[in-house]
C-alpha angles and dihedrals in degrees: 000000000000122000094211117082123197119249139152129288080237095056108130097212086053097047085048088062089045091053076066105053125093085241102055110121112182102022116209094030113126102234120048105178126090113250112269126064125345139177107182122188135195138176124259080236095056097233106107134050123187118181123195111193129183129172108262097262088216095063110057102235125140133215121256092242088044089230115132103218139101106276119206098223091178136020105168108173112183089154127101086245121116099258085219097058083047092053083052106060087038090063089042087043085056099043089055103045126085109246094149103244135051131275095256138238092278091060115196125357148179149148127233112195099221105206090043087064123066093221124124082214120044115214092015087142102051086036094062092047089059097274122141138206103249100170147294141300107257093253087065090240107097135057124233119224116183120177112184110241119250137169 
């Protein structure tokens, strides 16, 4: 049994713990994913919030960083869960849901904003779930963190 369930990129439980992330751009607003396609989890005990985007396949439009793949845009874990562990069953979570297309050939992505994280270690978390440091965003501040997608 997972411990994501899915919910809408409008749930309020899940934009409260988005007002808290280092990403956020507009707190307090009810939605905090990006148009396009979404699968957003959160945990039955409300502390954690994991968002997977896309662009929508049908419309045509590209991602900025031209890369085809899921991108994590928000991973907040305020629970005392290993935040690997929890990467983990997000990308499982994804495999196994329905969204229509596959994952692509860039398989998963994120940022993390280095000096935004406290971490000695940016991207620890996703690091220690397989993940690997791929690049950089093109303002030079992020770092890029692909995993390919299996099943």
């Amino acid at each position: 049994m997972s411990i994501w369930q899915k919910v809408t990129k409008f749930d309020p439980r899940s934009a409260a713990l988005a007002d808290r992330h280092y990403s956020r751009r507009k707190v307090g607003s009810p939605q905090f994913m990006p148009p396009g396609q979404t699968l957003i989890l959160l945990t039955s005990s409300e502390d954690a919030v994991f968002g997977w985007w896309r662009p929508h396949p049908l419309s045509g439009i590209k991602a900025m960083n031209g890369l085809d793949g899921w991108t994590c845009t928000i991973f907040r874990n305020e629970s005392s869960q290993r935040s690997s562990a929890m990467i983990l069953e997000a990308e499982q979570q994804l495999l196994d849901a329905d969204m229509g297309t596959p994952v692509g050939p860039s398989g998963f992505i994120t940022y993390v904003w280095d000096k935004k994280v406290s971490s000695r270690n940016p991207g620890y978390c996703f690091k220690c779930a397989g993940w690997k440091v791929t690049g950089r965003s093109a303002d030079g501040k992020k770092t890029l963190l692909q995993k390919d997608a299996q099943r």
